[in-house]
NUDO-360508 format. One record per residue: x, y, z of N, C-alpha, C in turn; residue in three letters. Coordinates in steps of 0.02 Angstrom, whole numbers. Layout:
BEGIN
<nu:X&nv:Y&nw:Z&cau:X&cav:Y&caw:Z&cu:X&cv:Y&cw:Z&lovex:ala>
...
This chain:
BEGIN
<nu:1169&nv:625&nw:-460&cau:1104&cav:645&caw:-488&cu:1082&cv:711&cw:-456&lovex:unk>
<nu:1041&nv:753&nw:-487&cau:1024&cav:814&caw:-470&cu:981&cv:795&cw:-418&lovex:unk>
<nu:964&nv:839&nw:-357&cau:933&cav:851&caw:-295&cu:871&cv:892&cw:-322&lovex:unk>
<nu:806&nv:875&nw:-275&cau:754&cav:926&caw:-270&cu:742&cv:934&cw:-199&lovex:unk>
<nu:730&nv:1020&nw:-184&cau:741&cav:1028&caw:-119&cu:680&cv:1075&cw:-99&lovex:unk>
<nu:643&nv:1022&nw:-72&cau:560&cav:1046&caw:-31&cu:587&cv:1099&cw:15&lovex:unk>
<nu:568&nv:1158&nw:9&cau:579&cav:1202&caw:103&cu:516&cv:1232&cw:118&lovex:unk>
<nu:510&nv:1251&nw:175&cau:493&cav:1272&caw:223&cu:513&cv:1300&cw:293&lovex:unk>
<nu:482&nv:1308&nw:346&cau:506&cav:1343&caw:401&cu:542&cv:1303&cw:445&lovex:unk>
<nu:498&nv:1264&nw:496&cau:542&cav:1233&caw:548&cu:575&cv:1156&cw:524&lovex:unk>
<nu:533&nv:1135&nw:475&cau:556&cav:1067&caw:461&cu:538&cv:1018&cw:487&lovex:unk>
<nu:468&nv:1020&nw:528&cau:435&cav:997&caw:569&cu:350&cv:958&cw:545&lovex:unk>
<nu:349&nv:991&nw:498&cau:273&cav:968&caw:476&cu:280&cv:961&cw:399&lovex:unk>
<nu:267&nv:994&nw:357&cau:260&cav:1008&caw:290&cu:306&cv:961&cw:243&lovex:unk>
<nu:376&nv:979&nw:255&cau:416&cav:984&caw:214&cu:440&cv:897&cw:226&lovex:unk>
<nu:435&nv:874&nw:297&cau:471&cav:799&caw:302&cu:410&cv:770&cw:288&lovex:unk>
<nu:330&nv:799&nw:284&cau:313&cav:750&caw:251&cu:299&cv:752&cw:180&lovex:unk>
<nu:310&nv:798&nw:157&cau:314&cav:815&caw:74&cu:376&cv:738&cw:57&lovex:unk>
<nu:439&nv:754&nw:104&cau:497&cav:709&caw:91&cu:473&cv:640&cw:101&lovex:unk>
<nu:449&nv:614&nw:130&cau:439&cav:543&caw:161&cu:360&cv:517&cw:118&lovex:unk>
<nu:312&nv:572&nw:99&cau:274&cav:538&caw:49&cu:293&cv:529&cw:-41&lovex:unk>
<nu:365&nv:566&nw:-45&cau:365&cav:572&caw:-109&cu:408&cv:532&cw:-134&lovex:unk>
<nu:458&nv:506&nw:-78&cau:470&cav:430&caw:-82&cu:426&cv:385&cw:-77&lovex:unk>
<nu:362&nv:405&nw:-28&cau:339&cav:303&caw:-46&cu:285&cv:313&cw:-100&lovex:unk>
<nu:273&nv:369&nw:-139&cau:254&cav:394&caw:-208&cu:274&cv:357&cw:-262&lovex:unk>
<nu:351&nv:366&nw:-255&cau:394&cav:334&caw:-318&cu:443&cv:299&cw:-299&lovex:unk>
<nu:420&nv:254&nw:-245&cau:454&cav:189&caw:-241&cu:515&cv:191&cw:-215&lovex:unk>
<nu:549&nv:261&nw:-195&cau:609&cav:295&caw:-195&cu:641&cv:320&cw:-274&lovex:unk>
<nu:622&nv:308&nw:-331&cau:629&cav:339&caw:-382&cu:644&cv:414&cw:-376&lovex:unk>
<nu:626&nv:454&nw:-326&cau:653&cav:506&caw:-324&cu:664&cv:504&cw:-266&lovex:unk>
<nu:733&nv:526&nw:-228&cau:759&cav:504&caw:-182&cu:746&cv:616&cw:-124&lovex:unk>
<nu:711&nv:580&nw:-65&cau:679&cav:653&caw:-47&cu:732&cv:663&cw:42&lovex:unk>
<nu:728&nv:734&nw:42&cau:757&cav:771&caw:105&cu:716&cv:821&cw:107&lovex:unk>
<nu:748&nv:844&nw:182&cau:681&cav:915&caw:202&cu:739&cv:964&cw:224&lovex:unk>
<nu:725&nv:1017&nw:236&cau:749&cav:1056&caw:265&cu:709&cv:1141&cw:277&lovex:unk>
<nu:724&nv:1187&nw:334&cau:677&cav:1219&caw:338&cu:713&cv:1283&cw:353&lovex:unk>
<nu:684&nv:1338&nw:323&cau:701&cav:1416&caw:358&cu:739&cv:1433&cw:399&lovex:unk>
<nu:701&nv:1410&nw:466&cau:705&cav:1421&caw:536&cu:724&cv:1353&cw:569&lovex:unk>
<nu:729&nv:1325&nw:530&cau:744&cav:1253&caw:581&cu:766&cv:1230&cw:639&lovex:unk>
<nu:784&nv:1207&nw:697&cau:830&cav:1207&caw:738&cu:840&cv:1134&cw:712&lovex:unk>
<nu:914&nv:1123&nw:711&cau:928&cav:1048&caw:690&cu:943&cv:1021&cw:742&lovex:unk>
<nu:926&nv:943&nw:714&cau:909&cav:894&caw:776&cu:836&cv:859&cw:796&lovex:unk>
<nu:780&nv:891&nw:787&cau:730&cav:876&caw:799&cu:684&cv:831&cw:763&lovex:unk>
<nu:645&nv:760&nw:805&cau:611&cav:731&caw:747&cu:562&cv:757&cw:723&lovex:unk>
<nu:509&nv:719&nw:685&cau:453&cav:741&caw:660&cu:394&cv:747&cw:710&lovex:unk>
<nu:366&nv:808&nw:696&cau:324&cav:810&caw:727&cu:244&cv:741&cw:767&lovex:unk>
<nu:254&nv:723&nw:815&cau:204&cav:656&caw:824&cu:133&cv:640&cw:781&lovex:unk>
<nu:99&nv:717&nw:772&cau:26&cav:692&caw:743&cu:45&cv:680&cw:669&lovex:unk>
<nu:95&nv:743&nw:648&cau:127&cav:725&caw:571&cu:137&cv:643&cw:563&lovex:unk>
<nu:176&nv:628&nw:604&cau:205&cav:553&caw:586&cu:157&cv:503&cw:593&lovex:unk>
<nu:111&nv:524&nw:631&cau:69&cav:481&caw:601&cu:-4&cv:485&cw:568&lovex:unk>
<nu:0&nv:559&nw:541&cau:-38&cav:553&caw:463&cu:2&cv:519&cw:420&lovex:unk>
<nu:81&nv:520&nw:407&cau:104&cav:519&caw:362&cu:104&cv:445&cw:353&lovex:unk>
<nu:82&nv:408&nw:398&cau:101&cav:341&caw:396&cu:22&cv:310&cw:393&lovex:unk>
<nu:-19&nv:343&nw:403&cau:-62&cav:319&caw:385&cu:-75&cv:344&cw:317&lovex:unk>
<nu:-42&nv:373&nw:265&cau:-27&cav:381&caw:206&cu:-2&cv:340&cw:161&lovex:unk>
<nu:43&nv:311&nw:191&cau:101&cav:248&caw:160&cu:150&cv:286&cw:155&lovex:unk>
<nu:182&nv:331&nw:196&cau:255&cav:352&caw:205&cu:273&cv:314&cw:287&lovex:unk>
<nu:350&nv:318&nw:287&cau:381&cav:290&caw:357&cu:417&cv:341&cw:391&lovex:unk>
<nu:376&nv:360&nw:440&cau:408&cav:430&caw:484&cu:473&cv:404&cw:496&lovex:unk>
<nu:504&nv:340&nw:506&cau:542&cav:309&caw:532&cu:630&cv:337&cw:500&lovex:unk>
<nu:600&nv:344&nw:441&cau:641&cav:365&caw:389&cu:671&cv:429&cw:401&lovex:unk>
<nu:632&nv:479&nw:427&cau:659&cav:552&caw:430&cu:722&cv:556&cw:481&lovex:unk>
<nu:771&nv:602&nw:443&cau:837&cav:588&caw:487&cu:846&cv:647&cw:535&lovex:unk>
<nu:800&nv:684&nw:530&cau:801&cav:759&caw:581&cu:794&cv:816&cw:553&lovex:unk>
<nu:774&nv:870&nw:585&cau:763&cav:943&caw:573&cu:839&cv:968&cw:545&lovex:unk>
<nu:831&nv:1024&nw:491&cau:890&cav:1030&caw:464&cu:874&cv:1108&cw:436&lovex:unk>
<nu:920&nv:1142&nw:441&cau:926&cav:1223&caw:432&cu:926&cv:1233&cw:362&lovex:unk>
<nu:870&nv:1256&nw:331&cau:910&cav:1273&caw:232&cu:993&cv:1306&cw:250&lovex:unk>
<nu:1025&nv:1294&nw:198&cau:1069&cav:1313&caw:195&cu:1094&cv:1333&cw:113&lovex:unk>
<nu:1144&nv:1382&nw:125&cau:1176&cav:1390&caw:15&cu:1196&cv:1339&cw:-9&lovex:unk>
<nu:1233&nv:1299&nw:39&cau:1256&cav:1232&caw:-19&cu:1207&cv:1185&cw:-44&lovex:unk>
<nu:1139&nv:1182&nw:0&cau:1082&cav:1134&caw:-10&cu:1068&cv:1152&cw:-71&lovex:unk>
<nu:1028&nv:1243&nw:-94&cau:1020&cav:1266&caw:-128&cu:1048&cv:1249&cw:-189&lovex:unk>
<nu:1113&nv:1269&nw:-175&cau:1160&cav:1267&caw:-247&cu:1173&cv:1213&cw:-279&lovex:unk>
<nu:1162&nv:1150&nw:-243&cau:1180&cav:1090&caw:-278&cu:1100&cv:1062&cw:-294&lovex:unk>
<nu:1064&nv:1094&nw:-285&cau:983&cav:1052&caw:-292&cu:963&cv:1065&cw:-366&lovex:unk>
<nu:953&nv:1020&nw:-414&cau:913&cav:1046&caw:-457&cu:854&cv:1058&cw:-484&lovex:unk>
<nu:813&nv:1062&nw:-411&cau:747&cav:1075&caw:-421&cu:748&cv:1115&cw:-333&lovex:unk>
<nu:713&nv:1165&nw:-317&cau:710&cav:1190&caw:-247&cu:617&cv:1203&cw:-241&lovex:unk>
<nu:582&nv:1165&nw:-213&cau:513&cav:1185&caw:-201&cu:484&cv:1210&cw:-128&lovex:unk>
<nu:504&nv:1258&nw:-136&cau:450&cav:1301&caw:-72&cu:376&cv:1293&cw:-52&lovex:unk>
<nu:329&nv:1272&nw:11&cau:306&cav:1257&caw:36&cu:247&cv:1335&cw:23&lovex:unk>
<nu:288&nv:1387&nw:26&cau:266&cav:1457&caw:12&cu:316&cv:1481&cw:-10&lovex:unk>
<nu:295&nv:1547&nw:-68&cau:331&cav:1590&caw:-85&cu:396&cv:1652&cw:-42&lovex:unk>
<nu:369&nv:1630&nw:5&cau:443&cav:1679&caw:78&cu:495&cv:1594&cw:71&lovex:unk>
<nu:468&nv:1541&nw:58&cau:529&cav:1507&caw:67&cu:546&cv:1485&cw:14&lovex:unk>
<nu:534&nv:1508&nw:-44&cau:560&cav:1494&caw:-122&cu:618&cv:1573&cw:-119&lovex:unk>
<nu:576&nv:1623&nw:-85&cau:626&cav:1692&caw:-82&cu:687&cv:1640&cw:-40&lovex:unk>
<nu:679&nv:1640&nw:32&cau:735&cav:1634&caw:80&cu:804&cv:1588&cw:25&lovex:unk>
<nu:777&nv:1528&nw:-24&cau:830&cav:1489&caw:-52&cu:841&cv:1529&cw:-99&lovex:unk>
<nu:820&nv:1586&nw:-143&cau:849&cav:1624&caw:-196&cu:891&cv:1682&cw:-170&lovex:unk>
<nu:872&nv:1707&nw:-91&cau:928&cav:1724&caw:-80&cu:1002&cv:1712&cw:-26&lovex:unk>
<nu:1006&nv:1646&nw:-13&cau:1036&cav:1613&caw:-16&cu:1079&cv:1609&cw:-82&lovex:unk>
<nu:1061&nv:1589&nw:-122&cau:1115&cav:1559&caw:-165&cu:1073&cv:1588&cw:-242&lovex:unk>
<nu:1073&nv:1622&nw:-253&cau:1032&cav:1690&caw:-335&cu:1041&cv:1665&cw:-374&lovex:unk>
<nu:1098&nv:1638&nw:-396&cau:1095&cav:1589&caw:-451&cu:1054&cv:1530&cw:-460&lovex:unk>
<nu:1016&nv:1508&nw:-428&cau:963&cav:1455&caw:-407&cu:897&cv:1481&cw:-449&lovex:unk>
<nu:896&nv:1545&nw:-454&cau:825&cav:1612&caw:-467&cu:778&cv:1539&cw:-513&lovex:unk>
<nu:796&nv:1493&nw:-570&cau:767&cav:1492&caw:-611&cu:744&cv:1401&cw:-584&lovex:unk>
<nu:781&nv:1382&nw:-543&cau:772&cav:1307&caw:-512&cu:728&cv:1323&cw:-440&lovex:unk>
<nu:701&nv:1372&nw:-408&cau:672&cav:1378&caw:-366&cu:596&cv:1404&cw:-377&lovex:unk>
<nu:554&nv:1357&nw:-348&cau:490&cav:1386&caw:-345&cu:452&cv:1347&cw:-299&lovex:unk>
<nu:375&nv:1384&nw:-291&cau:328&cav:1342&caw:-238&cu:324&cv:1271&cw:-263&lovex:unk>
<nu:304&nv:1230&nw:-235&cau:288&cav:1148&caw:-235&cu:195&cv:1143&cw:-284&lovex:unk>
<nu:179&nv:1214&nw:-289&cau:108&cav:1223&caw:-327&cu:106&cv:1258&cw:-362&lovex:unk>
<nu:160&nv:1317&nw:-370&cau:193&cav:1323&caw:-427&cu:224&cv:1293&cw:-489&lovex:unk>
<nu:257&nv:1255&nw:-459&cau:279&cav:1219&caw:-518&cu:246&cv:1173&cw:-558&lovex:unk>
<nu:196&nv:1143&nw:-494&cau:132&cav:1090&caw:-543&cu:117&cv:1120&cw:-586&lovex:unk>
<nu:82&nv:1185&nw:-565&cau:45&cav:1238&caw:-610&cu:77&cv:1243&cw:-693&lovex:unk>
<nu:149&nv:1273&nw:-675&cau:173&cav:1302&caw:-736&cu:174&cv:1235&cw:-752&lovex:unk>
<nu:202&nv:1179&nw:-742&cau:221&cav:1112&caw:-779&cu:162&cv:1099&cw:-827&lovex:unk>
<nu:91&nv:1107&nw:-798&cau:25&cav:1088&caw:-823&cu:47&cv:1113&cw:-891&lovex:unk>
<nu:36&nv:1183&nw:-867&cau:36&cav:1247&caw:-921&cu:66&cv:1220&cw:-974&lovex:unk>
<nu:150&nv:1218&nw:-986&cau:193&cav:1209&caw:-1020&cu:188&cv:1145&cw:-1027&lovex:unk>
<nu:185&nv:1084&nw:-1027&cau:209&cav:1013&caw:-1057&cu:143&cv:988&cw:-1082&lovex:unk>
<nu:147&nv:962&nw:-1109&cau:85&cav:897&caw:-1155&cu:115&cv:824&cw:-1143&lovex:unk>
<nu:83&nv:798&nw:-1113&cau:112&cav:722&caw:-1096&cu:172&cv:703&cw:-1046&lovex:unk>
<nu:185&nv:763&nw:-983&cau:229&cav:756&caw:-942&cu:301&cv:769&cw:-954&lovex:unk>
<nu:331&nv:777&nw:-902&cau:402&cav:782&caw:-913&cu:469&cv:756&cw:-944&lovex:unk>
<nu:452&nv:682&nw:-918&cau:476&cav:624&caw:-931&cu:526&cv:608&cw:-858&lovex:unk>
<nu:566&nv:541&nw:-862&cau:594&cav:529&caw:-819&cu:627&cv:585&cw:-781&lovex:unk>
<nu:632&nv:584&nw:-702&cau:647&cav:627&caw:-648&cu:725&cv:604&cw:-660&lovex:unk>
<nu:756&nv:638&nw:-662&cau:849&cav:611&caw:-688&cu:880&cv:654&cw:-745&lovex:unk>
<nu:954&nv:689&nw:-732&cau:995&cav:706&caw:-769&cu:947&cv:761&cw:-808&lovex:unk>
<nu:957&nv:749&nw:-875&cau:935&cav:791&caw:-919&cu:850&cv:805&cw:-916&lovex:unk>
<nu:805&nv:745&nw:-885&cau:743&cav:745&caw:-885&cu:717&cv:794&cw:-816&lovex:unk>
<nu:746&nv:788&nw:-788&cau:730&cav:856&caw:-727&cu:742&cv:931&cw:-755&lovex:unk>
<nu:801&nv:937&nw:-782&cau:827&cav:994&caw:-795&cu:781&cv:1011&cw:-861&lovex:unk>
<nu:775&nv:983&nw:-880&cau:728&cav:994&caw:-959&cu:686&cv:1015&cw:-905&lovex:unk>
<nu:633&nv:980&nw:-872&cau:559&cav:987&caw:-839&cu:571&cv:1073&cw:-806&lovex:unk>
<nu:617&nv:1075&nw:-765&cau:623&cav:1143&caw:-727&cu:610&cv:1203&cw:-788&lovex:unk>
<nu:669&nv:1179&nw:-835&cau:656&cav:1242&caw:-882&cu:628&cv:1242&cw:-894&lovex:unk>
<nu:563&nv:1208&nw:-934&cau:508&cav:1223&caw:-965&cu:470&cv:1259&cw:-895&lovex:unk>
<nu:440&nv:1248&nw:-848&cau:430&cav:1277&caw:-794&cu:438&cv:1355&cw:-791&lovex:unk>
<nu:523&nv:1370&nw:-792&cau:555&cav:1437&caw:-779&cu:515&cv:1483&cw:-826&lovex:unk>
<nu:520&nv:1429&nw:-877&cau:521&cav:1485&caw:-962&cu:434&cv:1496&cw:-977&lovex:unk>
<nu:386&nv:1481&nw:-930&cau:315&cav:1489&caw:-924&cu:300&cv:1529&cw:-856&lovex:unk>
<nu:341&nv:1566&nw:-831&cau:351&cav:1629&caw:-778&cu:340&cv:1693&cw:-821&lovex:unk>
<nu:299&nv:1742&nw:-802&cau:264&cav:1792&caw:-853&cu:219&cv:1768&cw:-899&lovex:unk>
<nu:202&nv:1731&nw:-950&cau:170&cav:1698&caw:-985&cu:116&cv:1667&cw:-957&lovex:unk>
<nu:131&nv:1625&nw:-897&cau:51&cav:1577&caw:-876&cu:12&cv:1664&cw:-834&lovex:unk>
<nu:-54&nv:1644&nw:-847&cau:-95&cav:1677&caw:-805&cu:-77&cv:1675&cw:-731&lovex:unk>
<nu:-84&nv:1705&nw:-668&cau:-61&cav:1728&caw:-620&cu:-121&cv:1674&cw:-567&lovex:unk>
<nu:-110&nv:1646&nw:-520&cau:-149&cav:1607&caw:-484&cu:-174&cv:1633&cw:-436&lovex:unk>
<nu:-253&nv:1621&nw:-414&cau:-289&cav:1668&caw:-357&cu:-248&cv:1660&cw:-322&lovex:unk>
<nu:-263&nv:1700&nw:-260&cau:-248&cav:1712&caw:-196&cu:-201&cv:1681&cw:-168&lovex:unk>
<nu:-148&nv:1657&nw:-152&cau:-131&cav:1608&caw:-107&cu:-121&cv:1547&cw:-133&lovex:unk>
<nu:-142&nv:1546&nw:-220&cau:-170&cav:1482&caw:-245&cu:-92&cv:1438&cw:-242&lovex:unk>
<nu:-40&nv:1462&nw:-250&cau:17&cav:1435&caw:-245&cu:68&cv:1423&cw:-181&lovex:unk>
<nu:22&nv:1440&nw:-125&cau:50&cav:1408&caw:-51&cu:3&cv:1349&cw:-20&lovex:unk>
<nu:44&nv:1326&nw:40&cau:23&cav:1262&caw:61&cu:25&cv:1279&cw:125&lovex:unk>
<nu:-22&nv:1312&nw:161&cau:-4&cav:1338&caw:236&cu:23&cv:1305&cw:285&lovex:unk>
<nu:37&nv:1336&nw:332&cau:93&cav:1292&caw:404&cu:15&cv:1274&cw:433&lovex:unk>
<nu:8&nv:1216&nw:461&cau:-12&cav:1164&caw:493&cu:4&cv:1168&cw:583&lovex:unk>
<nu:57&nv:1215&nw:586&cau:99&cav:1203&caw:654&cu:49&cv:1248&cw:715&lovex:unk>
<nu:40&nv:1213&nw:770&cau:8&cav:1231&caw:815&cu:-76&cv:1227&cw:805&lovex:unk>
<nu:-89&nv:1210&nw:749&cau:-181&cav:1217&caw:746&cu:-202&cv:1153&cw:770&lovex:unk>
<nu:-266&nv:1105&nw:760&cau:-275&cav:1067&caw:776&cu:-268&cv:1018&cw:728&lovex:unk>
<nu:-283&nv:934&nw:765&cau:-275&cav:884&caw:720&cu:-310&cv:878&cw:650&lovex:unk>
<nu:-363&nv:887&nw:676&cau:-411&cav:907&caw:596&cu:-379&cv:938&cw:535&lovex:unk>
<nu:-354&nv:1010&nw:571&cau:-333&cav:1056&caw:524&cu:-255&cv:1031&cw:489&lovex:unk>
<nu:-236&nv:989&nw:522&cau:-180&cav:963&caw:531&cu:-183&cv:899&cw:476&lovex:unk>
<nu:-245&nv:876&nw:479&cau:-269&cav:842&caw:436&cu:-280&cv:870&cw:359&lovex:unk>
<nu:-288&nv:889&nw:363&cau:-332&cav:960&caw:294&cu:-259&cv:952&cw:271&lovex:unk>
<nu:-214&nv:1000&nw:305&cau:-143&cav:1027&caw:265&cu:-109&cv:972&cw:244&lovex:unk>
<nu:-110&nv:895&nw:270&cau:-73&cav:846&caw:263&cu:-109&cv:839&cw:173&lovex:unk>
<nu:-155&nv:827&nw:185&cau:-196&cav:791&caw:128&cu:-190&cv:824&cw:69&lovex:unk>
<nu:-176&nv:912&nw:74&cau:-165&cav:965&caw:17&cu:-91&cv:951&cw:2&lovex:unk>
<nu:-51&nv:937&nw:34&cau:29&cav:918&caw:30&cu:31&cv:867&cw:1&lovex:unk>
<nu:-8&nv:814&nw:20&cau:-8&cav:762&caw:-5&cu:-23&cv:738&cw:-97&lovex:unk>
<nu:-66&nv:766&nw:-91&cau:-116&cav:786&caw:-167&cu:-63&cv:814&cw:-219&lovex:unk>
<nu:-12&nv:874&nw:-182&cau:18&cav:909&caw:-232&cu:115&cv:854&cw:-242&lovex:unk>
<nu:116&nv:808&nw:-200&cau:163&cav:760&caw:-188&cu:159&cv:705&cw:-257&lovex:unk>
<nu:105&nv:714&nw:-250&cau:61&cav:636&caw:-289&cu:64&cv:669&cw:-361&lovex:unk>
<nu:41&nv:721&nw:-375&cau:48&cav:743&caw:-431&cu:130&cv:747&cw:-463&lovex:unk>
<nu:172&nv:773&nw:-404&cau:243&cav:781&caw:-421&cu:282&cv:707&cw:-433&lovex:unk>
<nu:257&nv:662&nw:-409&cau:273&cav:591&caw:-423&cu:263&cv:560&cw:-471&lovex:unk>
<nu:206&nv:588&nw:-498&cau:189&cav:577&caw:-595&cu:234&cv:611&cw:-626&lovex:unk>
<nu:239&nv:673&nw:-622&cau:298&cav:721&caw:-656&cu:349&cv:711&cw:-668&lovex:unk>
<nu:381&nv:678&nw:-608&cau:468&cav:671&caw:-612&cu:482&cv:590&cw:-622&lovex:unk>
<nu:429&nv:557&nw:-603&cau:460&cav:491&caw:-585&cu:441&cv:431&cw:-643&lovex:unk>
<nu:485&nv:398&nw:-664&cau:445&cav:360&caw:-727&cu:399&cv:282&cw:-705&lovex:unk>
<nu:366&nv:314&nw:-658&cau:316&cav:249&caw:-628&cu:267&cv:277&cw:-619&lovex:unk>
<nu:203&nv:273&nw:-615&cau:143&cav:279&caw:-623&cu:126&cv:298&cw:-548&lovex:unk>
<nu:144&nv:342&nw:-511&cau:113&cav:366&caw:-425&cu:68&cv:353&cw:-390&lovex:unk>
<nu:66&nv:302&nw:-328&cau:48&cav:255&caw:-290&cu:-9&cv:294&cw:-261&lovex:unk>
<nu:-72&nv:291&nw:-270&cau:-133&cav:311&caw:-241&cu:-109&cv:323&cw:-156&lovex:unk>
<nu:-133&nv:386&nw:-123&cau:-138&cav:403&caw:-46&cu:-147&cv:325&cw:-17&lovex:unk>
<nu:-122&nv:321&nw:35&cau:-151&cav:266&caw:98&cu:-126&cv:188&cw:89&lovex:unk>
<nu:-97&nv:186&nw:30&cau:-68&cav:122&caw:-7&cu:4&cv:122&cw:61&lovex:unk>
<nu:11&nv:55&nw:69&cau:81&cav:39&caw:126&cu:132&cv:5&cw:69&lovex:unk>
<nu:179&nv:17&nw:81&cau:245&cav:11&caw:41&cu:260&cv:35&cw:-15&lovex:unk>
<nu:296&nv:19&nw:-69&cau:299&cav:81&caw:-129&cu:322&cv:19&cw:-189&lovex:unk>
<nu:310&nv:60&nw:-236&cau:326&cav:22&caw:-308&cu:389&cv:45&cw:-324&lovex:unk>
<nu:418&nv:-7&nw:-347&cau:510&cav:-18&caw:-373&cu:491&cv:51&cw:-443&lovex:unk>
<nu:555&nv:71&nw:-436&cau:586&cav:112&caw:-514&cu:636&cv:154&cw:-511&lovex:unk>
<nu:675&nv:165&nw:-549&cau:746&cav:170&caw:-543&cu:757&cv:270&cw:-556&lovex:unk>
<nu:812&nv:302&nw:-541&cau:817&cav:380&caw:-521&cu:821&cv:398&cw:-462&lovex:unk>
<nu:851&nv:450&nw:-441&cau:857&cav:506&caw:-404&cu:861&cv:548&cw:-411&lovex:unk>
<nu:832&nv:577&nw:-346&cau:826&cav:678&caw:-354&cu:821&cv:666&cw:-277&lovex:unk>
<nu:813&nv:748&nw:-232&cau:810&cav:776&caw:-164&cu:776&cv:805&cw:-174&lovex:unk>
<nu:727&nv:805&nw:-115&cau:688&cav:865&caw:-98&cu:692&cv:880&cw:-22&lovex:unk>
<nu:681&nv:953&nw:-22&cau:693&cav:970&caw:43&cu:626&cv:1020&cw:62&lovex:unk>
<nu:596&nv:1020&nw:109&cau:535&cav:1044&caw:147&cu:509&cv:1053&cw:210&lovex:unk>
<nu:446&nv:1096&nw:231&cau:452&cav:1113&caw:302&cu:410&cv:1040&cw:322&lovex:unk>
């Protein structure tokens, strides 16, 4: 099954919990990984992360470690969502042929809005790849988003609060992506365990 691949920088905040809420989103229906820019691999999740994320209804427990983007991640993913636009660049150039499967994680809500009437349909095979393109093919066409409107800032080093804030904006744009791809109805924030439904995809993030 095609991969969706969340990135970001270190792989430390953002992106493993983009991965770990967007499984207990869709039940595992879309099956999620992280990976980051700058990563150093090896490292777990960050402590206050892991446990926003779990007081979310994701299981830090789950994350298998810090992991470096890489071209093969890229190239085999069929969806790549950047955290910010420098890490939708870093995977397009990596692997260029990707240009039309890579974009921000608020980007793509965006254009998806734009372009579909009644959702994507199932996250799987032809139903992802359909969803991306319509996406690609509403690049030039949708109106251009304020400021920034399509990043999800790094969280790393500020305080818990703020730390709080970025979880909850990640979260929000997770929850929405769990309606999109997944053919189960996406488990309200703070809910513990996840609802059964069948598919896979990857995502990879900071």
């Amino acid at each position: 099954m095609p991969e969706v691949l969340f990135v970001c920088t270190g792989n430390r905040y953002r992106s493993p919990a983009a991965e770990l809420l967007l499984t207990a989103r869709t039940g595992g229906a879309v099956r999620a990984a992280s990976a980051g820019t700058r990563a150093v691999p090896g490292h777990g999740l960050d402590a206050a992360t892991a446990a926003l994320v779990r007081e979310r209804g994701g299981e830090p427990g789950a994350f298998a470690g810090t992991r470096r983007l890489t071209a093969p991640m890229v190239a085999r993913a069929g969806l790549v969502l950047g955290m910010e636009t420098a890490h939708r660049e870093a995977a397009v150039r990596l692997w260029p042929a990707a240009l039309r499967r890579c974009f921000t994680l608020r980007e793509f809500l965006r254009l998806s809005a734009e372009g579909t009437a009644g959702g994507a349909g199932p996250a799987g095979g032809a139903g992802l790849a359909a969803a991306v393109e319509r996406a690609a093919a509403r690049r030039g066409a949708a109106p251009p988003p304020p400021y920034d409107g399509d990043e999800l800032a790094d969280p790393g080093g500020l305080s818990v609060r703020a730390l709080r804030r970025g979880l909850a904006a990640t979260d929000t744009a997770v929850t929405a992506l769990a309606a999109l791809l997944a053919p189960v109805v996406a488990r309200p924030a703070g809910a513990s365990g996840a609802a059964g439904a069948s598919g896979a995809a990857e995502v990879v993030a900071r």
